[in-house]
C-alpha positions as CSV (number, residue, x, y, z in Angstrom):
1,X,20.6,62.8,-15.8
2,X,17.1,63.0,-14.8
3,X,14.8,65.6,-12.2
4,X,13.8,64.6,-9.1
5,X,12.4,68.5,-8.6
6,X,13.1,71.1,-10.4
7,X,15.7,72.4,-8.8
8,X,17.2,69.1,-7.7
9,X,19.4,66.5,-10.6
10,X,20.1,63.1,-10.2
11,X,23.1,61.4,-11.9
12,X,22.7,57.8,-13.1
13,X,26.6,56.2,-12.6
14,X,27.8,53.4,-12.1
15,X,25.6,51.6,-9.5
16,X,25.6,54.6,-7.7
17,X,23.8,58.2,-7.3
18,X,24.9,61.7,-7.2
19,X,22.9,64.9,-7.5
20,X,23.1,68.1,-8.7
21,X,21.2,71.2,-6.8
22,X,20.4,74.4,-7.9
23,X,20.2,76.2,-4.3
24,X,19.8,80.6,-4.6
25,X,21.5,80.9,-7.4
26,X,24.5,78.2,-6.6
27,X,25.2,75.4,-8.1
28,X,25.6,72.0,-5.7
29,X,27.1,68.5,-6.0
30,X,25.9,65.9,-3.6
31,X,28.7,63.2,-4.0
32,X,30.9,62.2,-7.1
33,X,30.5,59.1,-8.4
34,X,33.6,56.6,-9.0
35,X,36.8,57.4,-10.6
36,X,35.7,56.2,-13.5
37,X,31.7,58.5,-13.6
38,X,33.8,61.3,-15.4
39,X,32.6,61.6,-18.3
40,X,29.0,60.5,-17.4
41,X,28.8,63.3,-15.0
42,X,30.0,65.6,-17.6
43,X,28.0,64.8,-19.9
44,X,25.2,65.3,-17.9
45,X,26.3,68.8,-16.6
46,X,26.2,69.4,-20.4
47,X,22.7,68.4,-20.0
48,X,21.7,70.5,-18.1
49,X,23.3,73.8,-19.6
50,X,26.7,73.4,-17.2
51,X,29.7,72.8,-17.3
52,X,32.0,71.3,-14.0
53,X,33.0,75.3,-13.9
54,X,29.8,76.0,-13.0
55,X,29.7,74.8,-9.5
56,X,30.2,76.2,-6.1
57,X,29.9,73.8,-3.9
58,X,30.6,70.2,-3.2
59,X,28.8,68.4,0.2
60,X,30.3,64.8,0.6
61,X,28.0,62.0,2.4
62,X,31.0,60.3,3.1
63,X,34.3,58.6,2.4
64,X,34.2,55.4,-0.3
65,X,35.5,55.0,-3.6
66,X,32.3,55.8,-5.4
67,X,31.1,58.6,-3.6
68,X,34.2,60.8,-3.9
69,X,36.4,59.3,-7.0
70,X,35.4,62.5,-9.4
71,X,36.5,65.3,-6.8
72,X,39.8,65.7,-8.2
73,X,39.4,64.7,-11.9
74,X,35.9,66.3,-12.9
75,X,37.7,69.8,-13.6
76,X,36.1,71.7,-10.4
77,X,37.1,75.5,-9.9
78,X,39.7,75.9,-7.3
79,X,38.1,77.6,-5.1
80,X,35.0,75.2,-4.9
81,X,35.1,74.1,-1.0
82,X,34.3,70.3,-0.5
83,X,32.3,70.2,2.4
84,X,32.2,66.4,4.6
85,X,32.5,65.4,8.5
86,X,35.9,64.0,10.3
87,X,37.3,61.4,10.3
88,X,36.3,61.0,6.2
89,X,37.6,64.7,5.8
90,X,40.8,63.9,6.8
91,X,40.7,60.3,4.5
92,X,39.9,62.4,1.8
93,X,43.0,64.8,2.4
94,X,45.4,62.1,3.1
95,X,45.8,63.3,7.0
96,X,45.0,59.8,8.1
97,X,43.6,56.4,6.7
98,X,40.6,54.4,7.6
99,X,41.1,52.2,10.6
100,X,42.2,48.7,9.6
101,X,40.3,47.2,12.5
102,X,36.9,47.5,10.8
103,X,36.3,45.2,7.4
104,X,35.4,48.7,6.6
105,X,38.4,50.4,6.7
106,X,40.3,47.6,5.2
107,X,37.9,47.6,2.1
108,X,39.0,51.2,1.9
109,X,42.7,51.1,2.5
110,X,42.3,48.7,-0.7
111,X,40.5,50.9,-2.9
112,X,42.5,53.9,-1.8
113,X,44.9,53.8,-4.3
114,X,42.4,53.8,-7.1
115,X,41.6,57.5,-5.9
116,X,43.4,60.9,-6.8
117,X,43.3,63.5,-4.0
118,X,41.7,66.7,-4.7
119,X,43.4,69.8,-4.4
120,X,40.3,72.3,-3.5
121,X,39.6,73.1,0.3
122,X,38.1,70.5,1.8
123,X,35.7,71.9,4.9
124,X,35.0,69.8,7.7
125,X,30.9,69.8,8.2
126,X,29.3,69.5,11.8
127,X,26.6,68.6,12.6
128,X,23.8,71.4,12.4
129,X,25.6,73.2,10.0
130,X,23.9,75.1,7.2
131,X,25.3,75.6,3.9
132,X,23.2,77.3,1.7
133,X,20.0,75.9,2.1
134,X,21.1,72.8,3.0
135,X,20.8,71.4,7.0
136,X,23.9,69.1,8.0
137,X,22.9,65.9,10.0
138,X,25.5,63.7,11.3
139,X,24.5,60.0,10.8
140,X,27.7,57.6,11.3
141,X,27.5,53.9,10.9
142,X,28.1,53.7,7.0
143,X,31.6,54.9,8.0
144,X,32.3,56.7,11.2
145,X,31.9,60.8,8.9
146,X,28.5,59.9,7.3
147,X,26.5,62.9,7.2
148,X,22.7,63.4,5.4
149,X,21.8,66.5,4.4
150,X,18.4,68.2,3.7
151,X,17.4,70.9,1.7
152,X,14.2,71.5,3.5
153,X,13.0,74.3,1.0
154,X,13.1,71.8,-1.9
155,X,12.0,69.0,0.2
156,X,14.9,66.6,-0.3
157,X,16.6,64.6,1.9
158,X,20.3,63.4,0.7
159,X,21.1,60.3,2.8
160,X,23.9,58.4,0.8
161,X,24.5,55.4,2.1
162,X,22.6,55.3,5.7
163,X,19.9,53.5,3.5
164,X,19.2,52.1,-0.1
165,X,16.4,51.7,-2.0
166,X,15.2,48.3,-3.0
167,X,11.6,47.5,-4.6
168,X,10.3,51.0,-3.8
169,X,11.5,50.5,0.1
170,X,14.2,51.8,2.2
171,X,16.6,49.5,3.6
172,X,20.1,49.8,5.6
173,X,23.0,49.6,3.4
174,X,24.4,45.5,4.1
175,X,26.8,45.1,7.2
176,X,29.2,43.9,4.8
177,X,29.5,47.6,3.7
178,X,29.0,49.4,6.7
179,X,31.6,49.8,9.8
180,X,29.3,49.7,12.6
181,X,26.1,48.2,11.8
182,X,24.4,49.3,15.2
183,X,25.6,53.0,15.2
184,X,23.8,53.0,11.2
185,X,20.8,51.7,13.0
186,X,20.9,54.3,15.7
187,X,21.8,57.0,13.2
188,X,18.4,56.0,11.1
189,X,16.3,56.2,14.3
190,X,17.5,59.8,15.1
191,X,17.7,60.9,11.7
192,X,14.1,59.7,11.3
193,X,13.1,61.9,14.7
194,X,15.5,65.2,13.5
195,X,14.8,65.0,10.0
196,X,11.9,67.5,8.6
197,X,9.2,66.0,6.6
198,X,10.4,66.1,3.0
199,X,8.9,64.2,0.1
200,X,12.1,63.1,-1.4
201,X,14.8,60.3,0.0
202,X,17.9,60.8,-2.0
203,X,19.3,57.5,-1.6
204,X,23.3,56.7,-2.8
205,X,22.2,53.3,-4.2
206,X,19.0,52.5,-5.8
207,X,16.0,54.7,-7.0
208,X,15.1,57.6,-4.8
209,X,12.0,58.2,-3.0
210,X,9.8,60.8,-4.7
211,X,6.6,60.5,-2.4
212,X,6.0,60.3,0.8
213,X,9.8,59.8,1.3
214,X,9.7,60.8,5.1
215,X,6.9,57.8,5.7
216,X,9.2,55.9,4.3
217,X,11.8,57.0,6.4
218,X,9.9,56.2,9.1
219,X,8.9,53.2,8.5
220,X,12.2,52.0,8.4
221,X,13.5,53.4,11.7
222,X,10.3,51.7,13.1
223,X,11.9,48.3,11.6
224,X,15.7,49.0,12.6
Protein backbone atom coordinates (compact mmCIF):
# COMPACT_ATOMS: atom_id res chain seq x y z
CA UNK A 1 0.00 0.00 0.00
CA UNK A 2 1.34 3.32 -0.74
CA UNK A 3 -0.10 7.33 -0.13
CA UNK A 4 -1.27 9.18 -2.84
CA UNK A 5 -2.32 11.98 0.05
CA UNK A 6 -2.54 11.65 3.21
CA UNK A 7 -5.73 10.85 3.74
CA UNK A 8 -6.08 8.84 0.48
CA UNK A 9 -4.28 4.78 0.11
CA UNK A 10 -3.69 3.00 -2.85
CA UNK A 11 -3.65 -0.75 -3.02
CA UNK A 12 -1.14 -2.46 -5.38
CA UNK A 13 -3.19 -5.92 -6.61
CA UNK A 14 -3.21 -7.71 -9.16
CA UNK A 15 -2.95 -5.50 -12.27
CA UNK A 16 -5.42 -3.53 -10.80
CA UNK A 17 -6.03 -0.44 -8.19
CA UNK A 18 -8.07 0.06 -5.23
CA UNK A 19 -8.02 2.79 -2.56
CA UNK A 20 -8.53 3.37 0.77
CA UNK A 21 -9.87 6.91 2.10
CA UNK A 22 -9.98 8.33 5.32
CA UNK A 23 -13.04 10.83 4.88
CA UNK A 24 -14.24 12.74 8.58
CA UNK A 25 -13.52 10.20 10.49
CA UNK A 26 -14.79 7.20 8.15
CA UNK A 27 -13.09 4.77 6.67
CA UNK A 28 -13.67 4.28 2.61
CA UNK A 29 -12.94 1.53 0.03
CA UNK A 30 -12.89 2.63 -3.57
CA UNK A 31 -13.17 -0.87 -5.31
CA UNK A 32 -11.96 -4.48 -4.25
CA UNK A 33 -9.64 -5.89 -6.18
CA UNK A 34 -10.07 -9.69 -7.60
CA UNK A 35 -11.18 -12.65 -5.84
CA UNK A 36 -8.05 -13.61 -5.28
CA UNK A 37 -6.46 -9.60 -3.75
CA UNK A 38 -7.60 -10.96 -0.17
CA UNK A 39 -4.99 -11.18 1.52
CA UNK A 40 -3.00 -8.38 -0.18
CA UNK A 41 -5.60 -6.01 0.77
CA UNK A 42 -5.43 -7.19 4.21
CA UNK A 43 -2.34 -7.01 4.60
CA UNK A 44 -2.24 -3.67 3.65
CA UNK A 45 -5.22 -2.59 6.00
CA UNK A 46 -2.70 -4.05 8.60
CA UNK A 47 -0.49 -1.46 7.13
CA UNK A 48 -2.08 1.04 7.74
CA UNK A 49 -3.24 0.37 11.45
CA UNK A 50 -6.78 -1.33 10.16
CA UNK A 51 -8.34 -4.03 10.02
CA UNK A 52 -11.34 -4.98 7.17
CA UNK A 53 -13.65 -4.13 10.52
CA UNK A 54 -12.59 -0.89 10.35
CA UNK A 55 -14.49 0.38 7.38
CA UNK A 56 -17.71 2.05 6.73
CA UNK A 57 -18.17 2.35 3.56
CA UNK A 58 -17.68 0.69 0.23
CA UNK A 59 -18.30 3.05 -3.32
CA UNK A 60 -17.99 0.59 -6.34
CA UNK A 61 -16.84 2.17 -9.91
CA UNK A 62 -18.46 -0.61 -11.43
CA UNK A 63 -19.23 -4.22 -12.13
CA UNK A 64 -16.06 -6.64 -13.34
CA UNK A 65 -14.31 -9.33 -11.73
CA UNK A 66 -11.43 -7.33 -10.42
CA UNK A 67 -13.16 -4.42 -9.21
CA UNK A 68 -15.68 -6.19 -6.91
CA UNK A 69 -14.20 -9.91 -6.23
CA UNK A 70 -13.19 -8.95 -2.35
CA UNK A 71 -16.74 -7.52 -1.33
CA UNK A 72 -17.92 -10.70 0.07
CA UNK A 73 -14.66 -12.43 1.23
CA UNK A 74 -12.54 -9.54 2.78
CA UNK A 75 -14.47 -9.89 6.26
CA UNK A 76 -16.47 -6.42 5.89
CA UNK A 77 -18.97 -5.49 8.92
CA UNK A 78 -22.44 -6.16 8.04
CA UNK A 79 -23.69 -3.21 8.09
CA UNK A 80 -21.09 -1.64 5.69
CA UNK A 81 -23.37 -0.30 2.71
CA UNK A 82 -21.79 -0.98 -0.84
CA UNK A 83 -22.60 1.90 -2.73
CA UNK A 84 -22.60 1.51 -7.00
CA UNK A 85 -25.08 2.70 -10.00
CA UNK A 86 -27.89 0.28 -11.85
CA UNK A 87 -27.69 -1.87 -13.85
CA UNK A 88 -24.06 -3.07 -12.01
CA UNK A 89 -26.02 -2.87 -8.63
CA UNK A 90 -28.33 -5.30 -9.57
CA UNK A 91 -25.21 -7.66 -11.25
CA UNK A 92 -23.67 -7.49 -8.16
CA UNK A 93 -26.83 -8.70 -6.17
CA UNK A 94 -27.73 -11.34 -8.55
CA UNK A 95 -31.18 -9.38 -9.69
CA UNK A 96 -30.12 -9.67 -13.21
CA UNK A 97 -26.96 -10.53 -15.49
CA UNK A 98 -24.98 -8.54 -17.91
CA UNK A 99 -26.52 -8.36 -21.32
CA UNK A 100 -25.15 -11.06 -23.60
CA UNK A 101 -25.43 -8.83 -26.63
CA UNK A 102 -22.31 -6.81 -25.75
CA UNK A 103 -18.68 -8.80 -25.78
CA UNK A 104 -18.90 -7.03 -22.58
CA UNK A 105 -21.52 -8.73 -20.90
CA UNK A 106 -20.50 -12.02 -22.33
CA UNK A 107 -16.85 -11.55 -20.82
CA UNK A 108 -18.79 -11.07 -17.54
CA UNK A 109 -21.39 -13.80 -17.62
CA UNK A 110 -17.95 -15.90 -17.94
CA UNK A 111 -16.23 -14.62 -15.06
CA UNK A 112 -19.35 -14.51 -13.01
CA UNK A 113 -19.02 -17.61 -11.48
CA UNK A 114 -15.56 -16.90 -10.23
CA UNK A 115 -17.37 -14.30 -7.84
CA UNK A 116 -19.23 -14.78 -4.32
CA UNK A 117 -22.07 -12.40 -3.67
CA UNK A 118 -21.91 -10.17 -0.85
CA UNK A 119 -24.34 -10.21 1.75
CA UNK A 120 -24.06 -6.34 3.08
CA UNK A 121 -26.65 -3.69 1.51
CA UNK A 122 -25.76 -2.80 -1.56
CA UNK A 123 -27.04 1.09 -2.30
CA UNK A 124 -27.79 2.09 -5.65
CA UNK A 125 -25.64 5.61 -6.38
CA UNK A 126 -27.11 8.40 -8.71
CA UNK A 127 -25.68 10.56 -10.18
CA UNK A 128 -25.02 13.81 -7.95
CA UNK A 129 -25.05 11.98 -5.00
CA UNK A 130 -22.84 12.76 -2.01
CA UNK A 131 -21.58 10.40 0.34
CA UNK A 132 -19.49 11.67 2.75
CA UNK A 133 -17.26 13.87 1.08
CA UNK A 134 -17.32 12.12 -1.89
CA UNK A 135 -19.40 13.69 -5.28
CA UNK A 136 -21.06 10.82 -7.44
CA UNK A 137 -20.58 11.27 -11.28
CA UNK A 138 -22.22 8.89 -13.60
CA UNK A 139 -19.84 8.05 -16.51
CA UNK A 140 -21.12 4.72 -18.49
CA UNK A 141 -19.32 3.25 -21.39
CA UNK A 142 -16.88 0.89 -19.35
CA UNK A 143 -20.11 -0.87 -18.56
CA UNK A 144 -23.43 0.72 -18.68
CA UNK A 145 -23.24 1.55 -14.15
CA UNK A 146 -19.73 3.15 -14.31
CA UNK A 147 -19.57 5.92 -11.96
CA UNK A 148 -16.27 8.31 -10.94
CA UNK A 149 -16.33 9.76 -7.84
CA UNK A 150 -14.46 12.82 -6.36
CA UNK A 151 -13.44 13.78 -3.15
CA UNK A 152 -13.02 17.32 -3.92
CA UNK A 153 -11.69 18.24 -0.33
CA UNK A 154 -8.77 15.86 -0.84
CA UNK A 155 -8.39 16.63 -4.41
CA UNK A 156 -8.90 13.12 -5.89
CA UNK A 157 -10.62 12.00 -8.58
CA UNK A 158 -11.56 8.04 -8.53
CA UNK A 159 -12.29 7.13 -12.16
CA UNK A 160 -11.77 3.26 -12.42
CA UNK A 161 -11.93 2.19 -15.57
CA UNK A 162 -13.22 5.33 -17.80
CA UNK A 163 -9.36 5.76 -18.39
CA UNK A 164 -5.92 4.08 -17.57
CA UNK A 165 -2.79 5.27 -17.17
CA UNK A 166 -0.01 4.48 -19.53
CA UNK A 167 3.60 6.30 -19.71
CA UNK A 168 2.39 9.02 -17.37
CA UNK A 169 -0.79 9.68 -19.78
CA UNK A 170 -4.39 8.98 -19.60
CA UNK A 171 -5.94 6.87 -22.03
CA UNK A 172 -9.50 5.08 -22.56
CA UNK A 173 -9.60 1.70 -21.24
CA UNK A 174 -9.41 -0.74 -24.94
CA UNK A 175 -12.84 -1.37 -26.72
CA UNK A 176 -12.13 -4.81 -26.15
CA UNK A 177 -12.96 -4.12 -22.49
CA UNK A 178 -15.52 -1.66 -22.70
CA UNK A 179 -19.38 -2.15 -23.72
CA UNK A 180 -19.93 0.93 -25.62
CA UNK A 181 -16.83 2.60 -26.76
CA UNK A 182 -18.68 5.93 -27.81
CA UNK A 183 -20.82 6.40 -24.67
CA UNK A 184 -16.95 6.07 -22.61
CA UNK A 185 -15.83 8.72 -24.98
CA UNK A 186 -18.86 10.86 -24.25
CA UNK A 187 -18.67 10.07 -20.61
CA UNK A 188 -14.78 11.47 -20.62
CA UNK A 189 -15.85 14.68 -22.38
CA UNK A 190 -18.54 15.52 -19.71
CA UNK A 191 -16.66 14.20 -16.92
CA UNK A 192 -13.81 16.36 -17.99
CA UNK A 193 -16.42 19.62 -18.11
CA UNK A 194 -18.34 18.51 -14.48
CA UNK A 195 -15.44 17.38 -12.82
CA UNK A 196 -13.68 19.97 -10.29
CA UNK A 197 -10.04 20.62 -10.71
CA UNK A 198 -8.31 17.98 -8.53
CA UNK A 199 -4.68 17.12 -8.67
CA UNK A 200 -5.03 13.49 -8.42
CA UNK A 201 -6.59 10.86 -11.24
CA UNK A 202 -7.26 7.67 -9.50
CA UNK A 203 -7.02 5.47 -12.26
CA UNK A 204 -8.27 1.44 -11.95
CA UNK A 205 -5.33 0.27 -14.13
CA UNK A 206 -1.93 1.81 -14.17
CA UNK A 207 -0.20 4.50 -11.96
CA UNK A 208 -2.38 7.34 -10.81
CA UNK A 209 -2.00 10.90 -11.66
CA UNK A 210 -0.53 12.85 -8.73
CA UNK A 211 -0.03 16.36 -10.53
CA UNK A 212 -1.83 18.26 -12.52
CA UNK A 213 -4.27 15.20 -12.85
CA UNK A 214 -7.24 17.51 -14.08
CA UNK A 215 -4.91 18.80 -17.19
CA UNK A 216 -4.52 15.55 -17.75
CA UNK A 217 -7.96 14.87 -17.76
CA UNK A 218 -8.37 17.33 -20.15
CA UNK A 219 -6.25 16.70 -22.38
CA UNK A 220 -7.61 13.52 -23.01
CA UNK A 221 -11.30 14.59 -23.50
CA UNK A 222 -9.71 17.09 -25.97
CA UNK A 223 -8.25 13.78 -27.84
CA UNK A 224 -11.53 11.50 -27.43
Amino acid sequence: MSALRDSVRRFRLRGVNAYLVSDDGDVVLVDAGTPWDRDRMLRGLVDAGLTAGDIDRVLVTHYDLDHVGTLAALGLRSDVPIHIAEPDASYVTGQSKPPIRSHKGLLQRLFSPLLERPTNPVEVVNDGDELGGFVAYRTPGHTPGHTAYVHEQHGVAFVGDMARESDGKLAPTPWVMTANRAENRRSIREFADRCPAVDVIATGHGDPILQYGYGALKRLADRV
